[in-house]
Structures are given as C-alpha cells and as structure tokens.
Backbone bond lengths (Angstrom), bond angles and torsions (degrees), N, CA, C in turn:
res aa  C-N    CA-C-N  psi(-1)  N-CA   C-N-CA  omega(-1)  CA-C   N-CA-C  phi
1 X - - - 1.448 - - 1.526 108.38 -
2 X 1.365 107.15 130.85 1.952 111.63 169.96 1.153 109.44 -114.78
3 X 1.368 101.65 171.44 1.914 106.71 -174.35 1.470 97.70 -86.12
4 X 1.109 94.75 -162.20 1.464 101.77 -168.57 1.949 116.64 -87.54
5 X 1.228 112.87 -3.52 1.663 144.94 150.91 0.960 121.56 -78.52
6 X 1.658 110.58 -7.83 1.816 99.39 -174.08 1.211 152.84 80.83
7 X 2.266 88.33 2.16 0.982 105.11 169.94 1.634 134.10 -79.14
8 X 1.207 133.97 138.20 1.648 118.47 168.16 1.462 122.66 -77.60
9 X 1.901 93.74 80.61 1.659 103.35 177.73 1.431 129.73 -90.61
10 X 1.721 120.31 -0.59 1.268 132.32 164.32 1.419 118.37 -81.82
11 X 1.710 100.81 -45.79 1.481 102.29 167.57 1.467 131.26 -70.40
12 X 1.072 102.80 -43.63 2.105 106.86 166.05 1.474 93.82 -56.38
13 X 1.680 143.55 -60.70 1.424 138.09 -175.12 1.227 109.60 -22.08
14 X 1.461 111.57 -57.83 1.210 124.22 -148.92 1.644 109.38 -91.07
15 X 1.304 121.64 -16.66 1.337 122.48 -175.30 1.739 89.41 -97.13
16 X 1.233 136.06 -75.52 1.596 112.29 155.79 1.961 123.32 21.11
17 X 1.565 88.18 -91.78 1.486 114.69 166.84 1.358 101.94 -24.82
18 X 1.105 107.51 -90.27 1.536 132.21 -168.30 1.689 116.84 -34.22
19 X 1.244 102.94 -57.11 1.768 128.26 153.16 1.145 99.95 -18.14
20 X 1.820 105.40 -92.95 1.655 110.86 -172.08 1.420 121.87 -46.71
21 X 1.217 114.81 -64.75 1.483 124.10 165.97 1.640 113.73 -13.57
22 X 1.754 95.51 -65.96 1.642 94.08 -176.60 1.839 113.32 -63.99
23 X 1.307 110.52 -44.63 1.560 113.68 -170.60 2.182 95.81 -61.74
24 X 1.147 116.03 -41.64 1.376 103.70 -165.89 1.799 103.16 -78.68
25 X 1.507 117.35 -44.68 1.182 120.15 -164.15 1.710 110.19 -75.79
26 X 1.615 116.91 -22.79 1.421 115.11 179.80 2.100 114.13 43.30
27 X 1.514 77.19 56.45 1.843 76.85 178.43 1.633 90.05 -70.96
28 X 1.444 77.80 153.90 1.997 102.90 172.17 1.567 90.02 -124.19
29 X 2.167 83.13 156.67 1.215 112.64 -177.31 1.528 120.39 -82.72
30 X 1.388 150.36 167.10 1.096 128.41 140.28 1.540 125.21 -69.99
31 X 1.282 134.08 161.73 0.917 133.61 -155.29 1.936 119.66 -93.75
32 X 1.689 95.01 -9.09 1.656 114.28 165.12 1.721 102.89 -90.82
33 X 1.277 103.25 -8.62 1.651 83.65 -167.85 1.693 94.87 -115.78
34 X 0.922 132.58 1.27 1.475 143.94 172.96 1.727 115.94 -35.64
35 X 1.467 84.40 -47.69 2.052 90.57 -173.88 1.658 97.38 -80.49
36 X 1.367 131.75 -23.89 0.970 108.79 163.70 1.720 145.80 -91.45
37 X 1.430 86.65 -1.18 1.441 88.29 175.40 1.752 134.64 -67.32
38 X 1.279 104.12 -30.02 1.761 122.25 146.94 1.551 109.22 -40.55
39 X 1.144 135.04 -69.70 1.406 129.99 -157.66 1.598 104.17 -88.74
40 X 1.213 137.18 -11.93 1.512 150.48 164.12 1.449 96.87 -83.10
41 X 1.365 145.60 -6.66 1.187 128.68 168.17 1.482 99.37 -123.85
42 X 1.002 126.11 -10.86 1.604 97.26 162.73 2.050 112.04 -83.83
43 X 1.437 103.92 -22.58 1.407 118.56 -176.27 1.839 90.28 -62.31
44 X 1.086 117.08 -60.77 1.649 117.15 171.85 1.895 107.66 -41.33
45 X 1.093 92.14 -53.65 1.669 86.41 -164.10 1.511 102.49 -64.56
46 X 1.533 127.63 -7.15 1.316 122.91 -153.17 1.652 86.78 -91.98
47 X 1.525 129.56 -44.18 1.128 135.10 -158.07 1.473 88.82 -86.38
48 X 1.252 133.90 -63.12 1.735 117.70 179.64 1.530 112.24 -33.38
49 X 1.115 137.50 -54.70 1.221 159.33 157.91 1.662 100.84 -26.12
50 X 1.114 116.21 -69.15 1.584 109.88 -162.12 1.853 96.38 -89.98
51 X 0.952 107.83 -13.73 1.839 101.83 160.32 1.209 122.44 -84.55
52 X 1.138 124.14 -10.30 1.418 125.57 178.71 1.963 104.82 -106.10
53 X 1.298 97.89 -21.43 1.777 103.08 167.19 1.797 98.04 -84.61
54 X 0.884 138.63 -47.15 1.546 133.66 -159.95 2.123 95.26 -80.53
55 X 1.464 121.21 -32.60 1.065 124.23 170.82 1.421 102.18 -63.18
56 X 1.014 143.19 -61.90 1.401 149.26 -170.07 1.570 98.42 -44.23
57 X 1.335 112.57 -62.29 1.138 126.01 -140.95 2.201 98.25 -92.74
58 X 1.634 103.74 1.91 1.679 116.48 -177.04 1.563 110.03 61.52
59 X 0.969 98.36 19.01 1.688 93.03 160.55 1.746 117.65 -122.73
60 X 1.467 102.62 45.89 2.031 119.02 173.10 1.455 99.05 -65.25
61 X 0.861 113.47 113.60 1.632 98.59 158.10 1.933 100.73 -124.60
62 X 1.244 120.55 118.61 1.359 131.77 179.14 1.509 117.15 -44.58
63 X 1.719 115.05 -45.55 1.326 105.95 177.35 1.847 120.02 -76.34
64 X 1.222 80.91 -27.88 1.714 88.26 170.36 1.882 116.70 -64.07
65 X 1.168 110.07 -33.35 1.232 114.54 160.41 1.492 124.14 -56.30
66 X 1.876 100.96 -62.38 1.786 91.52 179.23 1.016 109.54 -47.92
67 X 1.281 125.42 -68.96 1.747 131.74 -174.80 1.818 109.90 -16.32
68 X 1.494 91.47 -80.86 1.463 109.93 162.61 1.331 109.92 -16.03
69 X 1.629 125.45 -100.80 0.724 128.37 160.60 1.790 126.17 -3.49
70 X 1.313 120.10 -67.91 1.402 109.30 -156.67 1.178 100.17 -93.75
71 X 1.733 135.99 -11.21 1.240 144.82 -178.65 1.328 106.96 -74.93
72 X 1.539 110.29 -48.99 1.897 118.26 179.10 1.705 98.62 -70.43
73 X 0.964 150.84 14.60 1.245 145.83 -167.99 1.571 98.75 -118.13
74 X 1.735 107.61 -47.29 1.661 100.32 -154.79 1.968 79.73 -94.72
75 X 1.395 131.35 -29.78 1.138 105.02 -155.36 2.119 101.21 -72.74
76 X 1.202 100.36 -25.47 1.766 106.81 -174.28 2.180 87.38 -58.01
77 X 1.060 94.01 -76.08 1.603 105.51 -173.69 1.557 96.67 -41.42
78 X 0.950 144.53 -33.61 1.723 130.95 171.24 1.210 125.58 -67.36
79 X 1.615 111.98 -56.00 1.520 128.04 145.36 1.541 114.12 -18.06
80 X 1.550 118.64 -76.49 1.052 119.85 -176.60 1.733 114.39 -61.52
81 X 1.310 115.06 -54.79 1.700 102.37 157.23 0.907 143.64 -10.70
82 X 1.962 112.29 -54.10 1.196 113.49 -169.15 1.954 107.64 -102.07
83 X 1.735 97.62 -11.34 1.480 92.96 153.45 1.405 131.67 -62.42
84 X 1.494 124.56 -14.72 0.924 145.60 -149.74 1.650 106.29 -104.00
85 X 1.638 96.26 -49.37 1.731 118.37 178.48 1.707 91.79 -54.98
86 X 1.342 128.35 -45.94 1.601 129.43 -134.48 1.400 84.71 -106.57
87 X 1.321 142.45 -34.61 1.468 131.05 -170.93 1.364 83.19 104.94
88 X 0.851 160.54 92.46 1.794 151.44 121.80 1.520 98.60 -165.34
89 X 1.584 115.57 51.80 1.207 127.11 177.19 1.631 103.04 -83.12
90 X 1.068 146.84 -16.46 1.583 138.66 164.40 1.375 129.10 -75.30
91 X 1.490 101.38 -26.84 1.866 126.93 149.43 0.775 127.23 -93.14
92 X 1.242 112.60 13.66 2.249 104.02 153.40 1.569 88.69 -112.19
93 X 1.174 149.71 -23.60 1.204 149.50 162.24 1.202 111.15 -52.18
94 X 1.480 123.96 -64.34 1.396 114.61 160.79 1.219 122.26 -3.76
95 X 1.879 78.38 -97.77 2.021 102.81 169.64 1.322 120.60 -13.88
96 X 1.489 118.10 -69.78 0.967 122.43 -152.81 1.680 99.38 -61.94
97 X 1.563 117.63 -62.87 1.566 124.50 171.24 1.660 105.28 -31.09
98 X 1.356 124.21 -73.30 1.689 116.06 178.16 1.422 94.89 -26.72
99 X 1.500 115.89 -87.27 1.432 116.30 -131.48 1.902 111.00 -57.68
100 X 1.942 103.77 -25.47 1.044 108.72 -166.40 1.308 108.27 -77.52
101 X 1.452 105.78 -39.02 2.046 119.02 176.29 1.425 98.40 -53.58
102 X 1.382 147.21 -43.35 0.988 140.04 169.76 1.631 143.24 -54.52
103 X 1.354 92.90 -26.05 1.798 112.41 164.82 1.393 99.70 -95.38
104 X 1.155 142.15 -51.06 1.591 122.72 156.35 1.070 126.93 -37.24
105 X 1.466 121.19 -57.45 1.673 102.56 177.19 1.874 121.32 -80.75
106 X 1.162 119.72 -15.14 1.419 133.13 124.55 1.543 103.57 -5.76
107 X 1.196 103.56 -106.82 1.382 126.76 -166.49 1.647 106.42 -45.84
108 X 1.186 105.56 -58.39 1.716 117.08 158.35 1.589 121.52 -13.09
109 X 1.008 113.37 -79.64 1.436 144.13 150.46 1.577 120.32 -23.62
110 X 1.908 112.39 -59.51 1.337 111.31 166.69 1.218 116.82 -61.07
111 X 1.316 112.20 -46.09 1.551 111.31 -176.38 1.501 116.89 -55.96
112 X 1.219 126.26 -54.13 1.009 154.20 -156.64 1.699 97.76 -73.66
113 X 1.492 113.89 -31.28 1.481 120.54 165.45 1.831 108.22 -59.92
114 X 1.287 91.09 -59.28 1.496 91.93 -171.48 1.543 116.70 -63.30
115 X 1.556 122.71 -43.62 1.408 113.66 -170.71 1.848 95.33 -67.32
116 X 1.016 139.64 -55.64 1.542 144.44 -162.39 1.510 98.35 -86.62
117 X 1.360 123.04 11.98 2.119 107.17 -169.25 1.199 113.65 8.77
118 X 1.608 114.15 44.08 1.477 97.03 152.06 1.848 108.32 -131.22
C-alpha cells in the first residue's frame, strides 16, 4: 500500500517496527534451525528486492509478493536440508547464496537504474 504521493509508508512503517522489535526483543534461534537462518534471510532479502524492483517498475502486486516471499524462504531452506540429508550441506548453501546474491544484485542494479536513470 502507498500514500497518496506514492510513497511506501506502510512498508518503510513496518521495517522500522520490525528493526526495533528485533534490536529490543533479541529473539534467539534454535539450535537445529541455526544453519538455516542465513539462507532464509538472504531468500527474504531476494523477494524484498524484486518487490521493490517490480514496484518501481508498476508491476507490485502484494499477493505475488507473499507467495514469493514465503515460497523463496522454504524452497532455499529445503535445498539446504536436503544438502544437509546427503552430506554436501555447505554446497547447497553455497549454491543457494550464489544463485540468490545474484538476483539481488540483479535487482540491485535495476532499481538503482530507475531511481538515478543511469
């Protein structure tokens, strides 16, 4: 949702929020889910990233995001699972970081075209 300028004032709200929350509340991880919390947050940052390039660019659509969002989260964290199941759990972690750092700075880049047109 934007204001009526076009600004993204629910979504900046909410990353704010989120900020404080994390710095005051100091949630901890469990200690099975530890190796995945790295590759579930760059998988997050990959979909913030391409929602804020597809917003730029007027093609946001919100449900396409959640999806996005919670699909790029569990499929990285499965990936890495079953690297994990097979013994070459630090190379599907890899993987997954390459391929995902790469649609981030991707996306990086588009955006970064459009706010500066250059």
């Amino acid at each position: 949702m934007v204001n009526r300028r076009g600004g993204p004032v629910i979504p900046a709200l909410a990353l704010a929020i989120g900020i404080v929350v994390g710095l005051i509340a100091h949630p901890s991880v469990p200690a099975g889910l530890q190796p995945y919390l790295p590759i579930a947050v760059i998988a997050a940052l990959d979909a913030v990233f391409g929602a804020v390039r597809a917003m730029l660019d007027g093609l946001f659509d919100d449900r396409v995001f959640v999806v996005s969002f919670i699909a790029n989260v569990l499929v990285a964290a499965l990936i890495v699972f079953l690297g994990d199941q097979l013994g070459v759990g630090s190379e599907m972690s890899t993987g997954v970081v390459v391929v995902l750092s790469i649609r981030i700075f991707s996306n990086a880049a588009a955006i970064r075209r459009h706010v500066f047109r250059a």
